[in-house]
C-alpha positions, 0 to 999 in steps of 0.5 A, spaced: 500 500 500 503 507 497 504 511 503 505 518 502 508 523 507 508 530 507 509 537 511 505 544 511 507 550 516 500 553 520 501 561 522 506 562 527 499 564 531 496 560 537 489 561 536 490 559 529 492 552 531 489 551 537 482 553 531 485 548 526 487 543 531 479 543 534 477 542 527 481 537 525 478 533 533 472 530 528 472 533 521 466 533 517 463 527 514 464 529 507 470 531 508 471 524 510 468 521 505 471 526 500 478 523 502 476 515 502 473 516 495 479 519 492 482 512 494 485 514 501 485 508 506 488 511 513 491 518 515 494 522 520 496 528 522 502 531 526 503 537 530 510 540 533 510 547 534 507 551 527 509 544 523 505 538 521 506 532 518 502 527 515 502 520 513 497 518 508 496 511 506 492 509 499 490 505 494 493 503 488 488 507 485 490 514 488 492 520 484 494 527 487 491 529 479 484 525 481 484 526 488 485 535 486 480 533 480 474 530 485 475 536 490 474 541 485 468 538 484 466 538 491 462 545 493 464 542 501 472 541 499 473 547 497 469 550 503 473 546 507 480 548 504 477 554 504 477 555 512 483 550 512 487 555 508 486 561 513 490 557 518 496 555 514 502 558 512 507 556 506 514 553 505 517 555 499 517 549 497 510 549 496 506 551 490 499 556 489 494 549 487 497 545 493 500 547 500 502 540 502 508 538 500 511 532 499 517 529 504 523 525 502 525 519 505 531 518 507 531 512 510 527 505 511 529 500 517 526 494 513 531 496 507 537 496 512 
């Protein structure tokens, strides 16, 4: 199963990640439903001081061009985003139609 790991700066406020965090304690159905039926299987997201990181788990029908494609199509999607763009910053390495961006890895102890 393909896993994809990425990274996203929140603004350097305190009551925007502590907003973004109460959003993310139950999430809307449809943003729920949204990510399973773009072939997401599992996600997560982690927190340390302004910096997330999320893991995401697909099927081996996944793409970033289908999952963007089904939620330009979908009014609640761009709704959420629209407030989930209101909390985040950008790292240089991002580009204007996808803030997260994608990490390396470097390393894997099952290779080893």
């Amino acid at each position: 199963m393909p896993r994809h790991c990425l990274t996203l700066d929140l603004k350097d406020d305190a009551t925007a990640i502590a907003e973004y965090k109460r959003y993310h304690v139950k999430i809307w159905p449809e943003i729920t439903k949204s990510l399973y039926d773009a072939g997401v299987t599992e996600m997560e997201i982690y927190l340390l001081g302004k910096r997330l990181f999320m893991i995401m788990d697909v099927n081996d029908d996944f793409s970033f061009a289908k999952k963007a494609q089904m939620d330009a199509a979908n009014p609640k999607v761009q709704e959420w985003e629209k407030i989930m763009s209101g909390f985040q910053g950008s790292l240089p390495e991002s580009s204007p139609e996808w803030r997260w961006v994608p990490m390396e890895r470097v390393f894997h102890l099952a290779e080893q």
